[in-house]
BALUM-351015 format. One line per 5 residues: number of its first residue (from 1); their letters; for each residue z negated, y negated, x of N, C-alpha, C. Coordinates in Angstrom, 3 decimals. Layout:
<rs>
NUM> A> Z/Y/X/Z/Y/X/Z/Y/X  ...
</rs>
This chain:
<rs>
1> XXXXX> 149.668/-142.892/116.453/148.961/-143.150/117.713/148.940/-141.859/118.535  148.933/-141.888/119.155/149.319/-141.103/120.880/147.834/-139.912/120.858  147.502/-138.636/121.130/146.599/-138.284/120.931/145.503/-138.323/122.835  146.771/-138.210/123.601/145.993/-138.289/125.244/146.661/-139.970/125.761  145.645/-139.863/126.752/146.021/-140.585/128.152/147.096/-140.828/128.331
6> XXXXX> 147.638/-139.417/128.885/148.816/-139.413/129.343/149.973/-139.704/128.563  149.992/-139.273/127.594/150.983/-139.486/126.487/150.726/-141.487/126.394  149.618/-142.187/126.079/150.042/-143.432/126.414/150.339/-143.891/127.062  150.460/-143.617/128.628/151.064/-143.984/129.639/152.499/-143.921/129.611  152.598/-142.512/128.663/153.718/-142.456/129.230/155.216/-143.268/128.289
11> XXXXX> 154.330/-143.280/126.787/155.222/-144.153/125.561/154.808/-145.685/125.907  153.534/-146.234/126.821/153.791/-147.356/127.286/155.270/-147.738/128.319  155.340/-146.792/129.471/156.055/-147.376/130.368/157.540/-147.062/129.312  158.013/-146.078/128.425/159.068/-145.330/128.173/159.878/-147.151/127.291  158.571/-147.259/126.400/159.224/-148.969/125.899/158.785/-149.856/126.403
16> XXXXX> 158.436/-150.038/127.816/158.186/-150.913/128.702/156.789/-151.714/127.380  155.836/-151.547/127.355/154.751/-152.177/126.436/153.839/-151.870/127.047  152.567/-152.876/126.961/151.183/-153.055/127.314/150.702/-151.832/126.786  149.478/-151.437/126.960/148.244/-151.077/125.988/148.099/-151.637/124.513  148.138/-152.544/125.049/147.507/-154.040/123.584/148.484/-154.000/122.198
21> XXXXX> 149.842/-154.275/123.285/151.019/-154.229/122.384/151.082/-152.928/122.028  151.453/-152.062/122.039/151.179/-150.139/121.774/150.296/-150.598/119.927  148.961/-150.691/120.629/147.979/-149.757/119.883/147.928/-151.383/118.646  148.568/-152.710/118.816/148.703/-153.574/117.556/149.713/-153.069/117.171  150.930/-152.578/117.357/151.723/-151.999/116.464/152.047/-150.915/115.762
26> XXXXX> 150.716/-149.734/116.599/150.207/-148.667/115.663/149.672/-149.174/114.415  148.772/-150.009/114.811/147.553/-150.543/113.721/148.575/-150.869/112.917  149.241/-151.756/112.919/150.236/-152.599/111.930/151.066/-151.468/110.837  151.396/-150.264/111.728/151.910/-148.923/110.686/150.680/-148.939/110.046  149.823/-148.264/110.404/149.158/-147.765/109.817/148.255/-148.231/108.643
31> XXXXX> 148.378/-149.549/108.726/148.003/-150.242/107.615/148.557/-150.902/106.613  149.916/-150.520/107.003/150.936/-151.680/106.319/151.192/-153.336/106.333  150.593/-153.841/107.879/150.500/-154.854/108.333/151.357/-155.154/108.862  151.606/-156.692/108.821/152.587/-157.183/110.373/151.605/-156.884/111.565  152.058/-157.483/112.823/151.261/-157.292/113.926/150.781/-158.369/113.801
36> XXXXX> 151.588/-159.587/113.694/150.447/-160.940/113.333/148.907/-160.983/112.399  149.277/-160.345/111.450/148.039/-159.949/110.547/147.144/-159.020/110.843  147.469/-157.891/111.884/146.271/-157.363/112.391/145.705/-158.083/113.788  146.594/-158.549/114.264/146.068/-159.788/115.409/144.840/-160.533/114.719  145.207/-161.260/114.036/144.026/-162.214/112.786/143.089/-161.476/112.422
41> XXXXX> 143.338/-160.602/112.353/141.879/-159.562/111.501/141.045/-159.091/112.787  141.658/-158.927/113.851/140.643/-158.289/115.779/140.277/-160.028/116.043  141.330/-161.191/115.800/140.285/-162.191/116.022/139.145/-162.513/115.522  138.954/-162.038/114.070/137.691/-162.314/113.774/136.790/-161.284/113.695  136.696/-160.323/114.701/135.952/-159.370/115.459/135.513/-160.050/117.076
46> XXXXX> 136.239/-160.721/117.492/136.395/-161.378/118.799/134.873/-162.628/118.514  135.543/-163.479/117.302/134.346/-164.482/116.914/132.871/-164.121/116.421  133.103/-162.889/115.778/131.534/-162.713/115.828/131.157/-162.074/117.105  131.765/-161.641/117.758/131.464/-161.141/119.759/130.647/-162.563/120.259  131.517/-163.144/120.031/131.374/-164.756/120.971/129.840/-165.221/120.098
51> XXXXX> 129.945/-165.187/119.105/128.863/-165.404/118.511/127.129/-164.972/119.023  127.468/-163.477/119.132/126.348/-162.519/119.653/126.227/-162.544/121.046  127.098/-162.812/121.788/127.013/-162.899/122.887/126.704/-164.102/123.640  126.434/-164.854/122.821/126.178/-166.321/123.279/124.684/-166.885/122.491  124.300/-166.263/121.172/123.416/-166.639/120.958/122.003/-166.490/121.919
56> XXXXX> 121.854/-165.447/122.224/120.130/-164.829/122.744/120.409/-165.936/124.364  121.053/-166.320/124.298/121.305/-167.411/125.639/120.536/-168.381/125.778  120.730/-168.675/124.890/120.047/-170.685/123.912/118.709/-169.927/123.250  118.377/-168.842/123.069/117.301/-168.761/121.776/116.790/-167.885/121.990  115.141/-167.504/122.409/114.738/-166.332/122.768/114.444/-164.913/121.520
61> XXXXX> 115.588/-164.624/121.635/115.798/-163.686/120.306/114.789/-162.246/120.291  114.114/-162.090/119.470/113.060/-161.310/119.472/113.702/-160.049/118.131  113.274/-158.415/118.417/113.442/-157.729/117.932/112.778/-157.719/117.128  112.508/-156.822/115.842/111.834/-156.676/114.555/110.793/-155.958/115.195  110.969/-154.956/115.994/110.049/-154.261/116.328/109.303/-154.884/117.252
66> XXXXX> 109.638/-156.009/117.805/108.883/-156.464/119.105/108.928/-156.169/120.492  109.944/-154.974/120.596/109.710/-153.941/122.007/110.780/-155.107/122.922  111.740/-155.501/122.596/112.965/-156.458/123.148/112.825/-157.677/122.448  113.283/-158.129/123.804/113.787/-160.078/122.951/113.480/-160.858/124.338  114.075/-162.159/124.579/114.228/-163.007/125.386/114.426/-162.964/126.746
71> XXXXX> 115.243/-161.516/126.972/115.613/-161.556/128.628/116.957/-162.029/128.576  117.873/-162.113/127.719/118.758/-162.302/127.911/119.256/-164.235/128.098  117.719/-165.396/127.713/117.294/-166.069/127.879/116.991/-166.382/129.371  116.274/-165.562/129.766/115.787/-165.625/131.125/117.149/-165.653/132.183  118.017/-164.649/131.759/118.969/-164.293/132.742/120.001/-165.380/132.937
76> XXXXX> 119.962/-165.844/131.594/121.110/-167.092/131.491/120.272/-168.280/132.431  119.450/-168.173/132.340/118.428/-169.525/133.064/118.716/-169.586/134.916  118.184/-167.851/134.899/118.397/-167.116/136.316/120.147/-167.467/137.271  120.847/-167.145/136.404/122.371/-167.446/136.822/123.094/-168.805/136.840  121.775/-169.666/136.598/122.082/-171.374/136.981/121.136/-171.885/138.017
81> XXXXX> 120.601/-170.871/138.816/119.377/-171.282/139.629/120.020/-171.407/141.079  120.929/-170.440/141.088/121.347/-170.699/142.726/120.979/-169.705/143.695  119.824/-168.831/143.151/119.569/-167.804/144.127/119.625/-166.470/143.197  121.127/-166.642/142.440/121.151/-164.890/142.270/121.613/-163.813/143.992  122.089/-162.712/143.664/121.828/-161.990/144.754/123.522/-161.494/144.272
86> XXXXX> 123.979/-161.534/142.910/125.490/-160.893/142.815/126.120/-162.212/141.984  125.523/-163.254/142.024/126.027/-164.392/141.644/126.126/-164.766/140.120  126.568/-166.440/140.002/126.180/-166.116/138.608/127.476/-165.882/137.504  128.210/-165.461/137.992/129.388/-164.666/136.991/128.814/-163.375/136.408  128.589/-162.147/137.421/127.957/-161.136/137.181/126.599/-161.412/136.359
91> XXXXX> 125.674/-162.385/136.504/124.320/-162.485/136.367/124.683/-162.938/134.507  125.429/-163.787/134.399/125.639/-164.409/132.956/125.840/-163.322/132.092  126.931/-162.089/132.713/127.488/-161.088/131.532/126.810/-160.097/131.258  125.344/-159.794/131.866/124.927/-158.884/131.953/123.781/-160.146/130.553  123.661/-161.453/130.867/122.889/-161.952/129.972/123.942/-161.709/128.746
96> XXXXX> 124.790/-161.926/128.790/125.264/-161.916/127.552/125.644/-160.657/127.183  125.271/-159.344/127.509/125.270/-158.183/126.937/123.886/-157.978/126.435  123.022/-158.134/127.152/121.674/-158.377/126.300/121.373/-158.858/125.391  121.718/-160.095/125.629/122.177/-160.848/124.271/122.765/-160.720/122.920  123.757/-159.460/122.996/124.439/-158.743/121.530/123.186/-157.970/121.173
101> XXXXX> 122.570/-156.991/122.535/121.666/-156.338/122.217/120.769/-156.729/120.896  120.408/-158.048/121.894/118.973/-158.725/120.971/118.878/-159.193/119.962  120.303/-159.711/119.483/120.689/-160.357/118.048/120.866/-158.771/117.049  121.414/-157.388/117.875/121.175/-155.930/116.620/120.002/-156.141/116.704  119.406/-155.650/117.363/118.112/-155.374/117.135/117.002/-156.901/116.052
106> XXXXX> 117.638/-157.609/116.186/116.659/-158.767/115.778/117.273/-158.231/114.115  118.295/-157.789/113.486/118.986/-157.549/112.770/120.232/-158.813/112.054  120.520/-158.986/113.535/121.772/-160.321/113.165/122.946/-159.374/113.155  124.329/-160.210/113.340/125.356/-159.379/113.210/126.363/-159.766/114.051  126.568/-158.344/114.690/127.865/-158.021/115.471/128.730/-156.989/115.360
111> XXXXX> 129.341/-156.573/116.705/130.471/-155.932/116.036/130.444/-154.536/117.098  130.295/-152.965/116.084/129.470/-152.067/116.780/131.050/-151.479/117.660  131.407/-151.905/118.402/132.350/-151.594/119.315/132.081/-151.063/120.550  131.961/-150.047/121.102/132.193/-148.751/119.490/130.988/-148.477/118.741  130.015/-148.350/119.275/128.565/-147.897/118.477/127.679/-149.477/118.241
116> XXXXX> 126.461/-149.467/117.567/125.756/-150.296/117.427/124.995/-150.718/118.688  124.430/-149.695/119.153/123.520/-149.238/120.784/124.312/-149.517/121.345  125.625/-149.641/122.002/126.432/-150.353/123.041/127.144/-151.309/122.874  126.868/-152.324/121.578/127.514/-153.635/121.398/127.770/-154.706/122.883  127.003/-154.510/123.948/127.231/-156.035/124.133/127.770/-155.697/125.251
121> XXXXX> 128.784/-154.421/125.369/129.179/-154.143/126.690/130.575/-155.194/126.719  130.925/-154.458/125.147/132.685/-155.182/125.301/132.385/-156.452/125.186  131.907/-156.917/124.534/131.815/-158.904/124.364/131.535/-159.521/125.645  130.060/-159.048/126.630/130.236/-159.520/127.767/130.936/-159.448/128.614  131.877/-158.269/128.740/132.687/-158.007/129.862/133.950/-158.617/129.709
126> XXXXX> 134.727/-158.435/128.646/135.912/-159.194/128.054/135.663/-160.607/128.076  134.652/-161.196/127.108/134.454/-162.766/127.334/134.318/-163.149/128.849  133.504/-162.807/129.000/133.076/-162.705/130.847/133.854/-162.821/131.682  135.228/-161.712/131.338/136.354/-161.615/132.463/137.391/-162.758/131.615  137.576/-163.034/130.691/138.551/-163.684/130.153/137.991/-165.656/130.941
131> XXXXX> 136.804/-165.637/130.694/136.004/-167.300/130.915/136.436/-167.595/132.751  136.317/-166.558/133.935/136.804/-166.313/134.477/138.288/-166.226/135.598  138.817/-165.752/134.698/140.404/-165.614/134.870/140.875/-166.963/133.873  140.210/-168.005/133.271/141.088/-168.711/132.435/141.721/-168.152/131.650  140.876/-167.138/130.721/142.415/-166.740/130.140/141.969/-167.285/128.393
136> XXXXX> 143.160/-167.423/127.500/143.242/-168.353/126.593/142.536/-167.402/125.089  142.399/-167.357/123.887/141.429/-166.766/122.933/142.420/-165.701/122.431  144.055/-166.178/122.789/144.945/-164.926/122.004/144.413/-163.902/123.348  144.574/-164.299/124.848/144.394/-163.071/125.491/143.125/-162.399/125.347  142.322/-162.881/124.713/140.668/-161.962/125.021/141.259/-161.180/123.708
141> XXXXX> 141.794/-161.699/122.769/142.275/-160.337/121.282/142.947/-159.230/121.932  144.028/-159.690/122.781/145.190/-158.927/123.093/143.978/-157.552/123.770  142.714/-157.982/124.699/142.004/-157.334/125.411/140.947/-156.280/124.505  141.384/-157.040/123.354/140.209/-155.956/122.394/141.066/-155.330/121.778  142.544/-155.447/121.706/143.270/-154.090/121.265/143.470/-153.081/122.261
146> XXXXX> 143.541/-153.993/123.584/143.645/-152.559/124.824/142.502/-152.167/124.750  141.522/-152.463/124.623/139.634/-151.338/124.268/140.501/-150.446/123.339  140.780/-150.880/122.406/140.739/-150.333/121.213/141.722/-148.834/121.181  143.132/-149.310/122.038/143.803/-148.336/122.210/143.028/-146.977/123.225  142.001/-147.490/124.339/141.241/-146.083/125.104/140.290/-145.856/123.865
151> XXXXX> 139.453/-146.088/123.478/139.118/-146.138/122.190/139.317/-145.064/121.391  140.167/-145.366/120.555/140.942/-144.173/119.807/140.989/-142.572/120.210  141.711/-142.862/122.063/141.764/-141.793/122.632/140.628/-141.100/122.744  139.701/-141.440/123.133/138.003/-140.989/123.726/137.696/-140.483/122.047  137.691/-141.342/121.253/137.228/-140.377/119.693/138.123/-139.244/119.077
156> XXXXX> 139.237/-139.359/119.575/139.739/-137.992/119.603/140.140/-137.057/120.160  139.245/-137.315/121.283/139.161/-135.745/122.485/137.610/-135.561/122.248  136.283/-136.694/122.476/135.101/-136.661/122.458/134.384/-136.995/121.294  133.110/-137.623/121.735/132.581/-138.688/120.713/132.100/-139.733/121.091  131.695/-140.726/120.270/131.040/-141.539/120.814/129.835/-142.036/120.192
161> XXXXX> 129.283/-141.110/119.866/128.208/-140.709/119.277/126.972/-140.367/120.064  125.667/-141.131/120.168/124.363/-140.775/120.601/123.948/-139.609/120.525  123.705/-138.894/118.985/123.476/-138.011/118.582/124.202/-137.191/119.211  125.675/-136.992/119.609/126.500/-136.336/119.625/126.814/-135.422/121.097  126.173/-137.030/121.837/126.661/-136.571/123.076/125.810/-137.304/124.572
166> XXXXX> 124.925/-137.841/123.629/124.287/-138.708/124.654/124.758/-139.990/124.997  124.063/-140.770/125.677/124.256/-142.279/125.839/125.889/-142.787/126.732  125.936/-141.224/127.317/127.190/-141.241/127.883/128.669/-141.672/126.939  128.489/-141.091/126.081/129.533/-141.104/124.965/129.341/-142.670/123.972  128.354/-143.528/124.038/128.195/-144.695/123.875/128.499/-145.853/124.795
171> XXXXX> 127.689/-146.026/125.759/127.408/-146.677/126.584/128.845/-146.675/127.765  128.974/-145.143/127.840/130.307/-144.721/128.799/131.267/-145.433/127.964  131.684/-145.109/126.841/132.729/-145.230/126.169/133.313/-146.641/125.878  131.961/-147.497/125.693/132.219/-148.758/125.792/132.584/-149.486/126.316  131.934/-149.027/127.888/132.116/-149.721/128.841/133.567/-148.668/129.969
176> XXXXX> 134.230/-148.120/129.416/135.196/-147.402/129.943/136.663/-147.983/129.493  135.833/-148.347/127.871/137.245/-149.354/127.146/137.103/-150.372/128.011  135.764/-151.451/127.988/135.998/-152.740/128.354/136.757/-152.312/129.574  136.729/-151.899/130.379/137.233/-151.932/132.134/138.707/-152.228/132.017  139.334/-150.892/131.101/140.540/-150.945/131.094/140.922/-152.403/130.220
181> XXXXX> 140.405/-152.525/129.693/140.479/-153.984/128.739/141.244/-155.300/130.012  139.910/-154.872/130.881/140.370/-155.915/131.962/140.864/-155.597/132.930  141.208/-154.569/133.072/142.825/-154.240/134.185/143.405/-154.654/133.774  143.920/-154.645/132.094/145.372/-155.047/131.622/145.020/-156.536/131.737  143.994/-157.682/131.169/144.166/-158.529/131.318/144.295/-159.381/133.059
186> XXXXX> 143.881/-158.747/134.007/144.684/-159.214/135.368/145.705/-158.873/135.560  146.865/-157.846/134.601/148.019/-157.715/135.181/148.522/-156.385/135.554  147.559/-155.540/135.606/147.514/-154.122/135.838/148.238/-152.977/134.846  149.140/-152.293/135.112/149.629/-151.533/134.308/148.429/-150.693/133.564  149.201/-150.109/131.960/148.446/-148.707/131.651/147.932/-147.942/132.242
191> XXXXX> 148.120/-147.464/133.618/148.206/-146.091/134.624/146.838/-146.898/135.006  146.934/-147.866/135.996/146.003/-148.859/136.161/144.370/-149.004/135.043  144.746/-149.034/134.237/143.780/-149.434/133.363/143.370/-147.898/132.802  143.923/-146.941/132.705/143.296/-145.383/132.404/142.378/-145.153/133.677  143.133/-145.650/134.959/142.055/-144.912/135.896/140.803/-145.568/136.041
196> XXXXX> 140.714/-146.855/135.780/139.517/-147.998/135.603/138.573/-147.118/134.223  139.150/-146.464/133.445/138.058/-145.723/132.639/137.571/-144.445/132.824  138.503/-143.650/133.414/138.095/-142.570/134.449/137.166/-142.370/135.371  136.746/-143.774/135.880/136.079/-143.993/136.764/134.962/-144.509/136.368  134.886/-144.996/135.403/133.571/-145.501/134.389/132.868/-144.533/133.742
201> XXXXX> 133.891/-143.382/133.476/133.455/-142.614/132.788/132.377/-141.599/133.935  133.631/-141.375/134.783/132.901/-140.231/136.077/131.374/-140.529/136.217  131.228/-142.142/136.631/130.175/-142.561/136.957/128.813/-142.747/136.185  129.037/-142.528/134.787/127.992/-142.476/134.140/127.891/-141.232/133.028  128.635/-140.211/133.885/128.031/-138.782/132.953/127.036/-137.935/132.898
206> XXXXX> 126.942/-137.641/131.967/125.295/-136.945/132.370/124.203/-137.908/131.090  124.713/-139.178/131.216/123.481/-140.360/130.867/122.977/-139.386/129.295  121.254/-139.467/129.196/120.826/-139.403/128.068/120.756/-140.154/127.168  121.028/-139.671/125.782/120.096/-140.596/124.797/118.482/-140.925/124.450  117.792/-141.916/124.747/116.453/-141.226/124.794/115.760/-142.444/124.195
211> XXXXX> 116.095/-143.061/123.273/115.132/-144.183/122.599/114.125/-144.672/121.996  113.078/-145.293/122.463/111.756/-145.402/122.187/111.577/-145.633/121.087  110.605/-144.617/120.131/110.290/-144.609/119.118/111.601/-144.368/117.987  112.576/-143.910/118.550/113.471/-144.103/117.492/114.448/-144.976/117.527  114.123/-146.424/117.927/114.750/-147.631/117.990/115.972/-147.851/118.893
216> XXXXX> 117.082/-148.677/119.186/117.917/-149.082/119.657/117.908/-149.495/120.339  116.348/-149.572/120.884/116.061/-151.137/121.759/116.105/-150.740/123.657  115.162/-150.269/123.287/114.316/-149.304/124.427/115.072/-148.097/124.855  115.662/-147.731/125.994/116.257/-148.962/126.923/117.212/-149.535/126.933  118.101/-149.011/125.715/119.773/-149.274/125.224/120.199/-150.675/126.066
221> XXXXX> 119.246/-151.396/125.253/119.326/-152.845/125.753/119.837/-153.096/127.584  119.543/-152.484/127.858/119.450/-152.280/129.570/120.662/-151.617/130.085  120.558/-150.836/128.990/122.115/-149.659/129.870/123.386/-150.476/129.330  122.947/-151.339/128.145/124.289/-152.633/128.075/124.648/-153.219/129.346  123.514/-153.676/129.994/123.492/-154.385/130.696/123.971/-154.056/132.677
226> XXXXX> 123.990/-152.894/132.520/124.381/-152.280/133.263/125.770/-151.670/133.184  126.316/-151.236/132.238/127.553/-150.370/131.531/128.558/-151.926/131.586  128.039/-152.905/131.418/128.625/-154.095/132.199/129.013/-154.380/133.195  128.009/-154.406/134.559/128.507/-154.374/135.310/129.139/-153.023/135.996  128.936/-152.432/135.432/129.897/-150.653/136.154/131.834/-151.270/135.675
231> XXXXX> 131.681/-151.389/134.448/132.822/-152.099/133.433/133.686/-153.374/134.352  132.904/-154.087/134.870/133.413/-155.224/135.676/134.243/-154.635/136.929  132.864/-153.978/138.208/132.983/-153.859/139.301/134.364/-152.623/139.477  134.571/-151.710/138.561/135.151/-150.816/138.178/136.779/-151.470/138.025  136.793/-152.199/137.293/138.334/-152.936/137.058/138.191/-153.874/138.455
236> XXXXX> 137.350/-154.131/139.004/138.250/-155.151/140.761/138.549/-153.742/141.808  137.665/-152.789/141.344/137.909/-151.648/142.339/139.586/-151.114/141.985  139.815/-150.764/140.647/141.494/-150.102/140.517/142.125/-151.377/141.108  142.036/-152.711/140.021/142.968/-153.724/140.854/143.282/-153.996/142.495  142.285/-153.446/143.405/142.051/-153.727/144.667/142.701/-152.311/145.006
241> XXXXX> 143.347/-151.211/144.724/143.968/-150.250/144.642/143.201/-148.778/144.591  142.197/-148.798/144.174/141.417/-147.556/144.130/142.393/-146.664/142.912  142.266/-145.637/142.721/142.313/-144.570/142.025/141.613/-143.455/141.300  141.307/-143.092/140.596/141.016/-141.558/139.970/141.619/-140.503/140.502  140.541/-139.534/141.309/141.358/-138.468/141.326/141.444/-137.694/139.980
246> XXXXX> 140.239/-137.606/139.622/140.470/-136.932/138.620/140.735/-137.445/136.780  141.954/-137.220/136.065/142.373/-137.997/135.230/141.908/-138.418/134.253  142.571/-139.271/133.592/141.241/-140.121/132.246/141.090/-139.036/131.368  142.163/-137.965/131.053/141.750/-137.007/130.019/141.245/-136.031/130.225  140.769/-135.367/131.184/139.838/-134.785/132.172/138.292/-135.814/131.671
251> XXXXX> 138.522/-136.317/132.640/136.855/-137.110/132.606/136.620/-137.352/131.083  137.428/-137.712/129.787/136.947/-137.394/128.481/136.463/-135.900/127.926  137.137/-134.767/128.448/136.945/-133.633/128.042/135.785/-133.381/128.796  135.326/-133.427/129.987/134.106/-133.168/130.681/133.075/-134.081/129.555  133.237/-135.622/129.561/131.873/-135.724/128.784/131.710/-135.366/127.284
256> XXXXX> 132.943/-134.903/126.749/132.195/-133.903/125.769/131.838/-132.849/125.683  132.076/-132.121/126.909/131.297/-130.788/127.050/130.321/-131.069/127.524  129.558/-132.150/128.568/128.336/-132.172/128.757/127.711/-132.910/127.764  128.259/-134.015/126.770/127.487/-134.019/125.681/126.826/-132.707/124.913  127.651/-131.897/124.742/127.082/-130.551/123.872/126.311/-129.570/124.811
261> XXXXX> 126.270/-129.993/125.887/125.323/-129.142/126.734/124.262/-129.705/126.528  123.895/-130.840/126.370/122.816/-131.662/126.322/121.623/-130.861/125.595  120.453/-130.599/125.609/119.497/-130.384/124.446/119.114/-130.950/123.217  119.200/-131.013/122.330/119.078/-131.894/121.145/117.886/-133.251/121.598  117.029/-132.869/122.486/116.131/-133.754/122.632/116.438/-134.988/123.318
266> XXXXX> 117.419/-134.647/124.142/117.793/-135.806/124.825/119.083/-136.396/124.256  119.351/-136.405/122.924/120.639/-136.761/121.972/119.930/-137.523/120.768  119.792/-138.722/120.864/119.231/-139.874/120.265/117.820/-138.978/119.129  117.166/-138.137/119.533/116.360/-137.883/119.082/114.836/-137.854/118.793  114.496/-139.117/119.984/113.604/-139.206/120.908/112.738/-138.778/120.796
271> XXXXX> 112.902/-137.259/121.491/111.885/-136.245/121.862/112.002/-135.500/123.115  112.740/-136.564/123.742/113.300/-136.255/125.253/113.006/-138.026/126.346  112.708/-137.070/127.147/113.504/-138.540/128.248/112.053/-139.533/128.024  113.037/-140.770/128.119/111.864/-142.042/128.506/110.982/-141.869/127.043  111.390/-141.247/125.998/110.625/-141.875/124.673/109.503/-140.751/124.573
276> XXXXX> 109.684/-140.038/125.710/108.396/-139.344/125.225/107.354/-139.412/126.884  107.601/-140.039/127.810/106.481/-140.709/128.266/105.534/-141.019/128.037  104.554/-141.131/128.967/102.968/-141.708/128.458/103.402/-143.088/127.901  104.118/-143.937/128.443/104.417/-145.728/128.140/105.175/-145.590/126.863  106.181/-144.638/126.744/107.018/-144.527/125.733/106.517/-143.724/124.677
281> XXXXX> 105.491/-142.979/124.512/104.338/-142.404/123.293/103.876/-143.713/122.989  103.078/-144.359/124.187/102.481/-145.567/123.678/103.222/-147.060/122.959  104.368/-146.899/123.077/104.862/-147.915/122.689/105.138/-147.648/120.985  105.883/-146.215/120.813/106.272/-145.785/119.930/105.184/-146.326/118.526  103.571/-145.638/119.000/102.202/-145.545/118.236/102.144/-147.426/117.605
286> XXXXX> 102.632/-148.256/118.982/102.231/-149.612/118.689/103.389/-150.712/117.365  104.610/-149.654/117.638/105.262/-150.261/116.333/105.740/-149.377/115.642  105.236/-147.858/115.019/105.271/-147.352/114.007/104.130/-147.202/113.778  102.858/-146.975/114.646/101.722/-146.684/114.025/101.348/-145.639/113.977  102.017/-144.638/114.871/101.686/-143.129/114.378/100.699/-142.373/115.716
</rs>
């Protein structure tokens, strides 16, 4: 596998190949797989997506801790009413990123792509854009190997680690794959789909880790839900011809240097940020007790 950006761009166009196609026939070396057989093994990563992302819809899914649960209920309700404000395509995927949220936290199971704290970026945005575009269950796989291929790249220039680097390196990362995920699935070259994460990335650097009481919930849940729509609006902006000035392997090396600039406090430690608020002390006291 390719260690930059650029280098996939450039062994994409050199054998005329997708993203998708690229990084299933890395996988397939590297495991001693056909490509059919690692296809089969990302589909049933795809089905428990669909799973999590669809449950907290139908079922007001409540956290262990109590702090989250049943907006992602509400929102699905909200995006059949008729008076959303960004309609109800946007309004559904942001429910159904909440929705992965609420099923970790409730302690159901999904699929931590890439982290646990930013599960429901890729499922809503991919399902979301795939339900959408019509597109059929092999293309939403094909879309979780192109994540998978920016993916790779971002964990080996950065991290994508809370601790590591802040919510940026989660939340960014997730939602930097999904984008490019869905450039390639409208049609958009590699080049195309790097700058759709470039631009995801630009836009949410800096972000802290800062979780109440410790937990996953508070506000993770939210910045899913948002890292969604950045993820969406982000892939119609390249498709509609926008650009990056500045390049996808650039904007990875910046957020791992401002991850490590970060203070430990604001790096999933919560002794920074929202978790140490008056609301966020108080919440902490009400489900640990301390």
């Amino acid at each position: 596998m390719v260690n930059y950006g650029y280098e996939l761009v450039e062994v994409c166009k050199e054998k005329k190949l997708s993203i998708w196609e690229y990084t299933a026939q890395e996988e397939a070396k590297a495991t001693n797989l056909t490509v059919e057989e690692v296809f089969e093994k990302m589909r049933k990563n795809l089905v428990v997506m669909q799973h999590s992302a669809e449950y907290g819809l139908k079922n007001e899914v409540k956290s262990v801790s109590g702090l989250i649960g049943g907006d992602a209920c509400k929102l699905d309700k909200y995006s059949k009413s008729g008076k959303t404000l960004t309609g109800d395509f946007m309004v559904k995927a942001m429910a159904r990123a909440l929705s992965c949220s609420e099923v970790n936290a409730a302690m159901g199971k999904i699929v931590a792509a890439p982290t646990a704290g930013s599960c429901g970026i890729m499922p809503a945005v991919i399902i979301s854009a795939g339900e959408k575009l019509n597109k059929t269950e092999d293309e939403l796989v094909k879309a979780l190997f192109t994540a998978t291929g920016v993916g790779i790249i971002i964990a080996k220039n950065a991290t994508m680690a809370g601790a590591e680097g802040g919510c940026q390196a989660e939340c960014g990362s997730a939602a930097a794959m999904a984008s490019a995920a869905v450039v390639e699935m409208m049609g958009g070259t590699p080049e195309q789909a790097l700058n759709a994460s470039a631009i995801v990335i630009k836009n949410i650097l800096g972000l802290v880790c800062d979780p109440i009481a410790g937990l996953v919930e508070v506000p993770c849940a939210k910045r899913n839900a948002s890292g969604t729509v950045s993820a969406l609006t982000t892939a119609d902006m390249v498709m509609g011809g926008v650009s990056s000035k500045i390049p996808f392997d650039d904007t990875v090396s910046a957020m791992y240097k401002v991850g490590k600039q970060l203070p430990c406090e604001l790096r999933e430690t919560a002794l920074g940020g929202l978790a140490v608020t008056e609301t966020g002390l108080k919440l902490k006291k009400q489900v640990l007790g301390e």
